[in-house]
Residue frames relative to the residue before (quaternion, step in Angstrom):
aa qw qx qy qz dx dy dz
X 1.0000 0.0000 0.0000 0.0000 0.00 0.00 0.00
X 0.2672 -0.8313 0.4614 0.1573 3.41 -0.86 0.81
X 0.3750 -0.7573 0.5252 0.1007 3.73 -1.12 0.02
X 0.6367 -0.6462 0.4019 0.1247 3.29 -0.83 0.57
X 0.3019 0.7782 -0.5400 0.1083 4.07 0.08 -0.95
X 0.0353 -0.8152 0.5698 -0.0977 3.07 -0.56 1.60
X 0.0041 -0.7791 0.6246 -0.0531 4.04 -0.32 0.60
X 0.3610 -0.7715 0.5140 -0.1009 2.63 -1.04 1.95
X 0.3284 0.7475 -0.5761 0.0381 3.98 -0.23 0.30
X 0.1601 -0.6808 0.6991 -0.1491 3.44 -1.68 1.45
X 0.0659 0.6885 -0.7212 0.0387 3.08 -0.73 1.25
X 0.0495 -0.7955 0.6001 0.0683 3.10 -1.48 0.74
X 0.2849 -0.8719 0.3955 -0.0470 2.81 -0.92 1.76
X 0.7370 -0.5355 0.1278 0.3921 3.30 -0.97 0.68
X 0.6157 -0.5944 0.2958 0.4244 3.62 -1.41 1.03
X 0.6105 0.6411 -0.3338 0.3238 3.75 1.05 0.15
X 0.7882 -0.3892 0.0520 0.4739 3.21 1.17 0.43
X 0.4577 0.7333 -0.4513 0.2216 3.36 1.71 -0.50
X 0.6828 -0.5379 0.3804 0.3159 3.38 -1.38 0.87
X 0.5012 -0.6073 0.5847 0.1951 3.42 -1.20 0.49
X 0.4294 0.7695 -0.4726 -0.0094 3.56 -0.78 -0.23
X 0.0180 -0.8480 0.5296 -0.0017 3.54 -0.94 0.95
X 0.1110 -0.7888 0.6045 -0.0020 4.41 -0.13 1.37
X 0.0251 -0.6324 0.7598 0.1486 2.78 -1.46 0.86
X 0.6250 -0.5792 0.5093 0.1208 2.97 -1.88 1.21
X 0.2956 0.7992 -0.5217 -0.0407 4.14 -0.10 -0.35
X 0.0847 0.6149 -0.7679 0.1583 3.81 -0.47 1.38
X 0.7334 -0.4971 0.4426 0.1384 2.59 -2.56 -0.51
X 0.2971 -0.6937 0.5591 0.3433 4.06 0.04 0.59
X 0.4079 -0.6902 0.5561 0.2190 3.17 -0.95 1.30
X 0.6609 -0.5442 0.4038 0.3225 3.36 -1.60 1.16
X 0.7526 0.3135 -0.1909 0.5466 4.31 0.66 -0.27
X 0.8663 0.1930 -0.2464 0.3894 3.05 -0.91 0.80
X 0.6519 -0.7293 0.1519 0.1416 3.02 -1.38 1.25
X 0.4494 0.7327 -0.3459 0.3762 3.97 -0.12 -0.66
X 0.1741 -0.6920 0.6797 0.1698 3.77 -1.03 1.14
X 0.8771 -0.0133 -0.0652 0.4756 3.35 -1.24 -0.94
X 0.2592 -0.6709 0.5904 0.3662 3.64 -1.45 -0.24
X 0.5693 -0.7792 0.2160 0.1486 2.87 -1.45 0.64
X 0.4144 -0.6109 0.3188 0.5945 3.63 -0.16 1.09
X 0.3613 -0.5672 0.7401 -0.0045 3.25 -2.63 0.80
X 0.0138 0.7835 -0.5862 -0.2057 3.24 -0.40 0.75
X 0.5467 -0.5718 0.4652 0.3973 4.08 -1.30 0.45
X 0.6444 -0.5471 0.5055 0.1728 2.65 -1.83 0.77
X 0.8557 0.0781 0.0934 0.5029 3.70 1.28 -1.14
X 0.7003 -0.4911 0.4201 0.3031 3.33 -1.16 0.84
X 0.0491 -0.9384 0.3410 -0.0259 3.46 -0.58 0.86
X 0.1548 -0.7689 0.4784 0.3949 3.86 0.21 -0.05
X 0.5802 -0.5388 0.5389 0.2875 3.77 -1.53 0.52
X 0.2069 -0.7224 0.6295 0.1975 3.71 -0.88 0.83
X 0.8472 -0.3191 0.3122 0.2879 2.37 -1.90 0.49
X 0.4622 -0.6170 0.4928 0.4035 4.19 -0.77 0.75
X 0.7137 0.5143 -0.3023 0.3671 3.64 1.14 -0.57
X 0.6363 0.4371 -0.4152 0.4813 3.61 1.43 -0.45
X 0.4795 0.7606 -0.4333 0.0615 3.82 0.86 -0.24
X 0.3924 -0.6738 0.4293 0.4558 3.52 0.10 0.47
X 0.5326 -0.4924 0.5294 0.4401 3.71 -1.23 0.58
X 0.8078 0.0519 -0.4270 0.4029 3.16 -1.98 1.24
X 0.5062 0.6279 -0.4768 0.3496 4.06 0.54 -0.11
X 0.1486 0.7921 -0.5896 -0.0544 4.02 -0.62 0.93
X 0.3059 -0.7969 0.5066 0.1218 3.06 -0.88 0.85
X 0.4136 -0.6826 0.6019 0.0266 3.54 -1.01 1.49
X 0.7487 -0.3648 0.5232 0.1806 2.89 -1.69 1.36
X 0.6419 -0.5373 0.4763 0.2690 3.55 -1.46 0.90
X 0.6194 0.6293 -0.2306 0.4090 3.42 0.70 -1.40
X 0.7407 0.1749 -0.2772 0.5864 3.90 0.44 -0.65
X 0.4315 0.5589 -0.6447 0.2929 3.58 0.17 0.79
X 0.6311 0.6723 -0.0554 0.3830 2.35 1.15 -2.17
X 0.4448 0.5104 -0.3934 0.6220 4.06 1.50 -0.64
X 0.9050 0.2627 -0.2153 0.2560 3.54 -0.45 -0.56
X 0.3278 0.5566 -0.3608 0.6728 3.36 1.62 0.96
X 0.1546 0.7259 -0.6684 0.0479 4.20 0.52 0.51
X 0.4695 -0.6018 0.5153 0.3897 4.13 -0.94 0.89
X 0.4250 -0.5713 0.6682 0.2156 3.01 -2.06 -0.06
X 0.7004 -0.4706 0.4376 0.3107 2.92 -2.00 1.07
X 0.5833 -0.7028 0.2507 0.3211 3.68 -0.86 0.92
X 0.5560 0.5830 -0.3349 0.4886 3.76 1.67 -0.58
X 0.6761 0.3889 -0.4420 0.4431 3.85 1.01 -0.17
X 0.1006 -0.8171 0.5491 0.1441 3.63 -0.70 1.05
X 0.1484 -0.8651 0.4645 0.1173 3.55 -0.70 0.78
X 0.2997 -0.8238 0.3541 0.3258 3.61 -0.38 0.31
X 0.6919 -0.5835 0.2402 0.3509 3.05 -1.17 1.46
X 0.6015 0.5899 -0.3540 0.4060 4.07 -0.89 0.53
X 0.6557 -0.6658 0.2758 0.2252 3.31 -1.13 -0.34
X 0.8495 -0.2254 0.1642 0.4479 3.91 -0.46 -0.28
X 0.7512 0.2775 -0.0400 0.5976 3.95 0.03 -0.02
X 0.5504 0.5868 -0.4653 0.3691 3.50 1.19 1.03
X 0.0125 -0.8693 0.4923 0.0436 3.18 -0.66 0.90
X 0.3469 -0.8310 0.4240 0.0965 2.89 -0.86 1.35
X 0.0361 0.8828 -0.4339 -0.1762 3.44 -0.83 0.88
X 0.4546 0.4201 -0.5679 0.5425 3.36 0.33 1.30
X 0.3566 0.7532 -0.5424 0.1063 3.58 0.53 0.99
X 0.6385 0.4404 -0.2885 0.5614 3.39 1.76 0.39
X 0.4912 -0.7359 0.3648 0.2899 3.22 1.21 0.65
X 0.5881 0.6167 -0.3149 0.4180 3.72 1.40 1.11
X 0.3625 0.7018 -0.4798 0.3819 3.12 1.63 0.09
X 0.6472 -0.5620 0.3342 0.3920 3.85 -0.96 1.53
X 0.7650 0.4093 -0.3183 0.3820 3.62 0.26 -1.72
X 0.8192 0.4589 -0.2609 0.2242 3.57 1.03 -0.08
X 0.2977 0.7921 -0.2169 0.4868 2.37 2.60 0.88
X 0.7510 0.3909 -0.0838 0.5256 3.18 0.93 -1.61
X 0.2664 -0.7669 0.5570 0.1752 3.26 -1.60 0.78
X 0.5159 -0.7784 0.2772 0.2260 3.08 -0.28 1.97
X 0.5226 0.6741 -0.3508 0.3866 3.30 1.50 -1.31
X 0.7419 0.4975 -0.3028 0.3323 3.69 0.44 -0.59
X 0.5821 0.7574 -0.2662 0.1293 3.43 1.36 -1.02
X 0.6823 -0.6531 0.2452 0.2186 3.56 -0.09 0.72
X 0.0528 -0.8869 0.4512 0.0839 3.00 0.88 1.25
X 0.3355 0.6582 -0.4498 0.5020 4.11 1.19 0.62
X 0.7673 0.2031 -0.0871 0.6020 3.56 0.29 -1.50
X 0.6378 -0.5950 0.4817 0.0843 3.87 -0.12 -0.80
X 0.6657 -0.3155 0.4062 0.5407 2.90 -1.16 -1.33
X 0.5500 0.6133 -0.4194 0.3814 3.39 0.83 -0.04
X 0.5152 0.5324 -0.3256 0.5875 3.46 1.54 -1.29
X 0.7180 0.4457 -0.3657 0.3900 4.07 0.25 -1.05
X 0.6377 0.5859 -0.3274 0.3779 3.24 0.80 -1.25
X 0.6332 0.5882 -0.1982 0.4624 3.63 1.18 -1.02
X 0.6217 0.5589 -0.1331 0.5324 3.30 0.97 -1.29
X 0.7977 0.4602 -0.0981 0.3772 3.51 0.79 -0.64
X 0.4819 0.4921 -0.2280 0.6882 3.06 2.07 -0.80
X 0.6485 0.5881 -0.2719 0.3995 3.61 0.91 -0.42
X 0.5449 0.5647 -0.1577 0.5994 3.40 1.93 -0.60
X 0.7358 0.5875 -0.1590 0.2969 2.98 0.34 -1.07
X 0.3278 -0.7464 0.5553 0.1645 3.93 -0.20 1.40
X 0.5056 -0.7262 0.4655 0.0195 3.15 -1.53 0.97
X 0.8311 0.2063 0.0123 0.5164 2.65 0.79 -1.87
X 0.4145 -0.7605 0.4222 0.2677 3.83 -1.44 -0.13
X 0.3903 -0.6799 0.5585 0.2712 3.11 -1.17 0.87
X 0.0340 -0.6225 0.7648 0.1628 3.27 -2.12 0.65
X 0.3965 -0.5753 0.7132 0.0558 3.30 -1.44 1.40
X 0.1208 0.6279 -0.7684 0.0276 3.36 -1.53 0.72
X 0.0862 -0.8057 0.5826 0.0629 3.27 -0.51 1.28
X 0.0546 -0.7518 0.6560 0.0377 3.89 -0.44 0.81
X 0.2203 -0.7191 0.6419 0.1494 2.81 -2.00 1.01
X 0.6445 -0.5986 0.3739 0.2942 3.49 -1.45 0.95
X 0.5884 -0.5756 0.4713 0.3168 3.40 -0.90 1.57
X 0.7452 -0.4294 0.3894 0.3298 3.31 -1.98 0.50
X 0.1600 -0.7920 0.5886 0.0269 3.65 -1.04 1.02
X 0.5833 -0.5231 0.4204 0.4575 3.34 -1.83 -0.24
X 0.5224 -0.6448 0.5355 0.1565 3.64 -1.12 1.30
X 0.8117 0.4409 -0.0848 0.3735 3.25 0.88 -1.06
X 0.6017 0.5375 -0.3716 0.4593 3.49 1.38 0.23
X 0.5418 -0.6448 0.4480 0.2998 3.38 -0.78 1.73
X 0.7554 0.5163 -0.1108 0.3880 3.62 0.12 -1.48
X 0.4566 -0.4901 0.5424 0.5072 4.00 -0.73 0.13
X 0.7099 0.5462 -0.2864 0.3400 3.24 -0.09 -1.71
X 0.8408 0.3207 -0.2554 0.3536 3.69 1.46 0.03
X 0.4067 0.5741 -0.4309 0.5651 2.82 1.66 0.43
X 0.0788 0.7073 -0.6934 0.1125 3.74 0.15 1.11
X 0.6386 -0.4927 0.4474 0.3864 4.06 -1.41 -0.19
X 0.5801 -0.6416 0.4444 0.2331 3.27 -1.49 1.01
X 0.4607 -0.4635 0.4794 0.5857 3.85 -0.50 -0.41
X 0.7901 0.2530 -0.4313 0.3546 3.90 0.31 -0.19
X 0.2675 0.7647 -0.4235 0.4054 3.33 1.29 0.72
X 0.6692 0.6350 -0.0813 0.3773 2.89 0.67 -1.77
X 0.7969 0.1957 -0.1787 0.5430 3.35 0.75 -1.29
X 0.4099 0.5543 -0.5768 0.4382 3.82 1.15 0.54
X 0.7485 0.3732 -0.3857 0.3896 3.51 0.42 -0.59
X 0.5589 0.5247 -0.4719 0.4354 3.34 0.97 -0.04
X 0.6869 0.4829 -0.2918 0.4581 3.58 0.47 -0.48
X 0.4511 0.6248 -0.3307 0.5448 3.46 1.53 -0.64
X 0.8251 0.3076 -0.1844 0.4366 3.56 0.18 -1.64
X 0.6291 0.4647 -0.4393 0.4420 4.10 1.07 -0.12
X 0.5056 0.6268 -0.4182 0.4202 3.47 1.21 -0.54
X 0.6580 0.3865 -0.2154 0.6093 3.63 0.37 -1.57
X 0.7444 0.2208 -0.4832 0.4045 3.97 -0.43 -0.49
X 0.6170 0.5635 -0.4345 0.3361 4.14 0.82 -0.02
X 0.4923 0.5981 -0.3119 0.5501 3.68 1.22 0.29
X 0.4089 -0.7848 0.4603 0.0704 3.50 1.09 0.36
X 0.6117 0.5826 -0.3946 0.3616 3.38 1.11 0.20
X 0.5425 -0.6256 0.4911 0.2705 3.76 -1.40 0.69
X 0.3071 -0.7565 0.5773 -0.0064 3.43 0.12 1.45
X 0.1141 -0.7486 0.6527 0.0261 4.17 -0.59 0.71
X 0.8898 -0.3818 -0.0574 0.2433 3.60 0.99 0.33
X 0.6558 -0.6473 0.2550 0.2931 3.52 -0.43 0.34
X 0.1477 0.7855 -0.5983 -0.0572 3.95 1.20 -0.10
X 0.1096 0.7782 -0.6183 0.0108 3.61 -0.99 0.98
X 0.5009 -0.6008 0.5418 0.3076 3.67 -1.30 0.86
X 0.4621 -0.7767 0.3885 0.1798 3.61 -0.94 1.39
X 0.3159 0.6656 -0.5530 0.3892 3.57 1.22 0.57
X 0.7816 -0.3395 0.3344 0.4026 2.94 -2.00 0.97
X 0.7730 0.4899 -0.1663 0.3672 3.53 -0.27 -2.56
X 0.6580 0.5699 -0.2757 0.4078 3.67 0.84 -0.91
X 0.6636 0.2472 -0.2954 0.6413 3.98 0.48 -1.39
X 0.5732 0.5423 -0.4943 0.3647 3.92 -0.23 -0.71
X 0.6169 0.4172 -0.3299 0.5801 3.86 0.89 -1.12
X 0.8777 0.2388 -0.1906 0.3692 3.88 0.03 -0.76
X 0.3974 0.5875 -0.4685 0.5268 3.20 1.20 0.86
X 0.7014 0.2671 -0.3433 0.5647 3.53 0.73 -0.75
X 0.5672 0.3820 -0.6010 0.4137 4.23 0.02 -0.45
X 0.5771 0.4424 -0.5951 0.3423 4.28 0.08 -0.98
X 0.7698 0.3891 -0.4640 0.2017 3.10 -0.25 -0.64
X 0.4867 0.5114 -0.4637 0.5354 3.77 1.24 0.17
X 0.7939 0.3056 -0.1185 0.5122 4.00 0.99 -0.38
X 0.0088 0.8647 -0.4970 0.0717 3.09 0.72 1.72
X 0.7248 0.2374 -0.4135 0.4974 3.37 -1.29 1.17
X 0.5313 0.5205 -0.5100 0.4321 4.26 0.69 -0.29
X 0.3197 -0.6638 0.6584 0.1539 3.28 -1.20 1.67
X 0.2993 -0.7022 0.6442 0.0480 2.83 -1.46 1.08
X 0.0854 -0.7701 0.6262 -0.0864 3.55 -1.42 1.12
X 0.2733 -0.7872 0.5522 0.0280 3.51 -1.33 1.88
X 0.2626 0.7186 -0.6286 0.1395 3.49 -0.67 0.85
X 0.6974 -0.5858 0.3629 0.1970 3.01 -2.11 1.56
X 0.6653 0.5849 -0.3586 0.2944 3.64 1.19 -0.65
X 0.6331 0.5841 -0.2633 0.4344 3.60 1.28 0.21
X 0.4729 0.6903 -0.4011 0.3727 3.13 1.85 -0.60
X 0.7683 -0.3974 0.3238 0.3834 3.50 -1.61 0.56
X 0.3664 0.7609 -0.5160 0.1434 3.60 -1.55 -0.24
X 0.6757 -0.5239 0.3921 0.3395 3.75 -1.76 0.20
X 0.0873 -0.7561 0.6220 0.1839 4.06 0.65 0.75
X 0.8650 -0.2127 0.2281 0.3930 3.64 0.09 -0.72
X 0.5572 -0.6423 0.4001 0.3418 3.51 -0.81 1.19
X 0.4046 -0.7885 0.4351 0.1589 3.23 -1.00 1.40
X 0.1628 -0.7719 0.6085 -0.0859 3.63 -0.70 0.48
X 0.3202 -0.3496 -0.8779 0.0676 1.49 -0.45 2.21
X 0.7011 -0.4825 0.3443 0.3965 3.77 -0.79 0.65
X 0.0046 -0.8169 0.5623 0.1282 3.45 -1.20 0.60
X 0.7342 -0.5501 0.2495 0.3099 3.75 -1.52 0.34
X 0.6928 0.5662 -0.1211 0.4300 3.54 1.47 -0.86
X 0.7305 0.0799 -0.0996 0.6709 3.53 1.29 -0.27
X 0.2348 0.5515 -0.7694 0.2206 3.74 -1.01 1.42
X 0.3597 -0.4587 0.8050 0.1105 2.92 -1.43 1.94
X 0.7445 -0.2521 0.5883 0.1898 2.31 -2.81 0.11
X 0.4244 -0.6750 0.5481 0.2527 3.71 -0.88 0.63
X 0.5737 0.3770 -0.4471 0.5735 3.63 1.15 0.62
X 0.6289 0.5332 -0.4822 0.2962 3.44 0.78 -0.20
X 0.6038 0.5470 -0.2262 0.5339 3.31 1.04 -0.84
X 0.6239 0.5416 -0.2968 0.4789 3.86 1.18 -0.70
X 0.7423 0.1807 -0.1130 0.6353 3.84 1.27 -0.79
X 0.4076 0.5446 -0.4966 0.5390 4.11 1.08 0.25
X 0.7895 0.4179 -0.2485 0.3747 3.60 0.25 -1.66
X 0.6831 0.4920 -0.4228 0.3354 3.57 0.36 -0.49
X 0.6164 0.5785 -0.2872 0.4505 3.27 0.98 -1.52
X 0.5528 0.6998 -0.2997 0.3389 3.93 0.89 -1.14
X 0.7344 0.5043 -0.1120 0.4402 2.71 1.33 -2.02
X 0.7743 0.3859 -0.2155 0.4529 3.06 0.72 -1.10
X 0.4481 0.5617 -0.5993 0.3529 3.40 1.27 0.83
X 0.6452 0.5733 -0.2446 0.4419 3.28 0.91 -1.81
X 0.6163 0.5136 -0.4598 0.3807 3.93 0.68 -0.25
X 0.6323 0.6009 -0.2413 0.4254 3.12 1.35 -1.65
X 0.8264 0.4016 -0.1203 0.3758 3.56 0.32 -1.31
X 0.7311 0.4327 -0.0901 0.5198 3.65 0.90 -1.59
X 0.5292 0.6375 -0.4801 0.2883 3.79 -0.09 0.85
X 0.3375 -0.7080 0.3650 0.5016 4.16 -0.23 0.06
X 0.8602 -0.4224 0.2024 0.2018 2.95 -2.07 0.56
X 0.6371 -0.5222 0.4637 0.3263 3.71 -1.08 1.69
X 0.3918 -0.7270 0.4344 0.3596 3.76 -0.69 0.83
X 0.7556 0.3958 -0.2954 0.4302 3.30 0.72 -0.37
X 0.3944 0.4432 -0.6585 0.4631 3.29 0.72 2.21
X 0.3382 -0.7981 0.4906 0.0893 3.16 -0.87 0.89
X 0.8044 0.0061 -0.1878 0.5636 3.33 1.13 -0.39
X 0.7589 -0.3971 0.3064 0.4153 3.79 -1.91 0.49
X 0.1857 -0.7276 0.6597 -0.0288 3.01 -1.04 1.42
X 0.3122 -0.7601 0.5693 -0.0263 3.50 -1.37 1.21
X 0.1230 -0.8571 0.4852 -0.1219 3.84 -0.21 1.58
X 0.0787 0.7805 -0.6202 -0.0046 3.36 -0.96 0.36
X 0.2279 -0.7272 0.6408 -0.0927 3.10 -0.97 1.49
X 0.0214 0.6931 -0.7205 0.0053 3.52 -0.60 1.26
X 0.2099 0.7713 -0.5595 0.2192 3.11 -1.25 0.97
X 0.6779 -0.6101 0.2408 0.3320 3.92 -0.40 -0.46
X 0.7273 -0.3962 0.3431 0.4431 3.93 -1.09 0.06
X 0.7050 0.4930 -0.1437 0.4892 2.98 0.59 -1.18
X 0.6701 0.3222 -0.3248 0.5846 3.83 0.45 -0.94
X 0.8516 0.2977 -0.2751 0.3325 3.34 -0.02 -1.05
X 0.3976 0.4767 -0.5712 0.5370 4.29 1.05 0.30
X 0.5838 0.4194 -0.5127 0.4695 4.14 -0.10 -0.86
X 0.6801 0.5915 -0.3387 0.2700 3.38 -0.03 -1.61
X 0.8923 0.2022 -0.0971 0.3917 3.56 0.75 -1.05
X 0.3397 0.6194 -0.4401 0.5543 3.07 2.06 0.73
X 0.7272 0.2836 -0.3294 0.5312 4.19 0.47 -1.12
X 0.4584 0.5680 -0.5639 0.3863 4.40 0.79 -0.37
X 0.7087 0.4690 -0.2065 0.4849 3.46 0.77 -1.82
X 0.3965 -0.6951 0.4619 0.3824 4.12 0.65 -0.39
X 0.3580 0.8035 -0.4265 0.2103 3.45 1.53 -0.16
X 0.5184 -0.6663 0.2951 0.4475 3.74 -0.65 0.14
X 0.4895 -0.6854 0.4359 0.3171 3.19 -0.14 0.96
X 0.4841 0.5550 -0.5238 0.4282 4.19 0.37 -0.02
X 0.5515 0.6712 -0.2674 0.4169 3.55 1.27 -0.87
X 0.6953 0.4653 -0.4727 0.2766 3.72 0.62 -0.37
X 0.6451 0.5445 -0.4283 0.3224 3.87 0.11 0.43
X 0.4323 0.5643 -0.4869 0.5075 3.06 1.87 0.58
X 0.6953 0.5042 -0.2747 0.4322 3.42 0.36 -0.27
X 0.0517 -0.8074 0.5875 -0.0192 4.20 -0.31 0.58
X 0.0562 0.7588 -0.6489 0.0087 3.55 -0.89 0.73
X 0.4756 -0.7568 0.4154 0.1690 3.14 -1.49 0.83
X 0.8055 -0.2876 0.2778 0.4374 3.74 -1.28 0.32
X 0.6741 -0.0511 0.1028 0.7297 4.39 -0.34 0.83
X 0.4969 0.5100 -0.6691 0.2125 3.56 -0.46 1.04
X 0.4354 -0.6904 0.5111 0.2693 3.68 -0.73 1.22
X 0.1215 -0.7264 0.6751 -0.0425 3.77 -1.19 0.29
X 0.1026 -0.8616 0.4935 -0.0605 3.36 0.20 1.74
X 0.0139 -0.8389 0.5431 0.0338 3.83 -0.62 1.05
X 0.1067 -0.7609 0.6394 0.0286 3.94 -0.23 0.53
X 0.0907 -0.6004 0.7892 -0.0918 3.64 -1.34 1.93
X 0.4151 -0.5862 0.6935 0.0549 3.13 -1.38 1.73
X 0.7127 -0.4348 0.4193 0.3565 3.56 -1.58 0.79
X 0.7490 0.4745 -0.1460 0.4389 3.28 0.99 -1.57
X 0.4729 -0.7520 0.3492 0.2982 3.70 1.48 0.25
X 0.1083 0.7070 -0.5052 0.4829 3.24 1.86 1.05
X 0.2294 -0.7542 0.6152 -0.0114 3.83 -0.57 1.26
X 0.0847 -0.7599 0.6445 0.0065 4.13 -1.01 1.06
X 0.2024 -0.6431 0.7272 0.1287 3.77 -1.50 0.35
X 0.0030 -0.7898 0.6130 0.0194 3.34 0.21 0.77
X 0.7641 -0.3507 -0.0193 0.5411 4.13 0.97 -0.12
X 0.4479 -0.7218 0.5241 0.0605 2.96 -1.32 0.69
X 0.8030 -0.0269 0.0551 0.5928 3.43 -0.85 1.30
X 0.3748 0.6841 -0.6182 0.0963 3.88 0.22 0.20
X 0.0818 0.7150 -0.6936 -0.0318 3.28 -1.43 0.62
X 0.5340 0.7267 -0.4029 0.1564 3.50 0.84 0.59
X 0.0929 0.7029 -0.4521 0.5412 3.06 1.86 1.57
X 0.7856 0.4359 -0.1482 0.4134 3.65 0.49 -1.03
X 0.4144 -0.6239 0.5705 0.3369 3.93 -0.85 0.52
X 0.6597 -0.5779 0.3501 0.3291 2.91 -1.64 1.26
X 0.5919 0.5763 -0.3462 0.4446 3.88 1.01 -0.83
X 0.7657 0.4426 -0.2088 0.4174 3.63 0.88 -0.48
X 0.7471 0.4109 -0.2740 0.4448 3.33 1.36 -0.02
X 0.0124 -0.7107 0.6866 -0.1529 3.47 -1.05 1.53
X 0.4843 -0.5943 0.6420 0.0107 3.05 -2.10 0.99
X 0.5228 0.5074 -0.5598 0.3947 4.05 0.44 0.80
């Protein structure tokens, strides 16, 4: 019996003329071993179409247009830079020094010395550690925020949440927490494992639609306004909060951000530059801690994701 094996590749190239180009592969699944389709790959670079004569036998090449299908645009607040896969951008927080200073002023007396100065003057020092925590397990059944308060096994996720984080021995500076019911309830009970860390409530962390997922699933479709007034606010959390350290901090500073799945998967899809349609591939449970690290130089880390292996297996859920 035979088999199919299709392999998709689509590169999409710049709005300046680069070539389109999409091949499908079609051979034979070998009679042993396991595995159905493979999975589409997208290219790394812009390409030009060869010649119909250099194609290797079974390789067709599609029309521009269905590359061009699998490139769907982005919402206007995500800004990407022009080019191709494996770019990284480092003024993606709008803090890189040279994009501090206004050249127009520089001292045409001293130079590059005056710039060179001016730039060291820009220029963050110290590092940030993100700990993004989600709110322990809540009540499903309350119409109202104000009724979705924590379950009793809520409760003792955040306790395990707040001994975990106070067992790291580190000097927490504060508590940024999303002002939903499920959210302060969760970071009321860790403070008390983190005595003296002011603690601070704001709407831009609360839950919501950051951005139509892709690929798209059957069980959750917001409203196309939700995602139109969810996504901005989202954004303009992760701008507000997620960037490296004000130069004039001198030493590593230690955050915690309790808040939600949703806010906090986006959050470490645009840190990582990944495409941000990407964040419902990723699922985190009830008090799991999500550790990010922003180098001076605005060099982005994932140091863990969604951990909850602090917590007995009986105690850990994903609603």
């Amino acid at each position: 019996m035979s088999f199919r094996r299709a392999l998709a590749l689509a590169a999409c190239g710049l709005a300046g003329g680069s070539v389109l180009f999409s091949a499908v592969v079609v051979g034979k699944q070998p009679a042993r071993g396991g595995g159905g389709d493979a999975e589409p790959r997208t290219g790394g670079s812009a390409a030009t179409v060869p010649p119909a004569s250099a194609a290797p036998p079974g390789l067709l090449l599609l029309p521009p247009a269905a590359a061009a299908a699998s490139c769907p645009p982005a919402p206007g607040w995500i800004e990407r830079p022009a080019g191709t896969g494996g770019y990284w951008d480092s003024n993606w927080d709008r803090r890189e020094p040279l994009a501090l200073i206004n050249l127009k002023k520089k001292n045409e007396e001293t130079g590059e010395e005056e710039l060179a100065s001016r730039l060291d003057h820009c220029k963050a020092k110290a590092t940030r550690h993100i700990f993004l925590i989600r709110h322990s397990q809540y009540n499903l059944d309350g119409r109202a925020d104000k009724d979705r308060t924590l379950t009793p096994l809520g409760r003792e996720q955040a306790e395990l949440t707040g001994h975990r984080l106070a067992s790291l021995g580190l000097k927490f500076d504060q508590i940024i927490h999303s002002s939903m019911t499920r959210a302060t309830e969760t970071t009321e009970i860790i403070s008390k494992h983190l005595p003296g860390v002011k603690k601070i409530s704001t709407d831009l962390l609360r839950e919501g639609a950051p951005i139509e997922p892709d690929p798209p699933v059957s069980h959750w479709k917001p409203e196309a306004v939700q995602y139109y007034e969810d996504g901005a606010r989202i954004e303009a959390a992760f701008r507000n909060f997620i960037h490296r350290a004000d130069a004039k901090q001198e030493e590593d500073s230690y955050e915690i951000f309790v808040c939600h799945a949703n806010v906090i998967r986006y959050i470490v899809c645009r840190a990582l530059q990944f495409p941000p349609e990407g964040w419902l591939r990723m699922s985190l449970n009830n008090g799991s801690i999500t550790h990010l690290v922003i180098r001076p130089n605005g060099r982005v880390a994932l140091r863990t994701l969604g951990d909850t292996g602090f917590m007995p297996p009986d105690k850990i859920t994903r609603t």
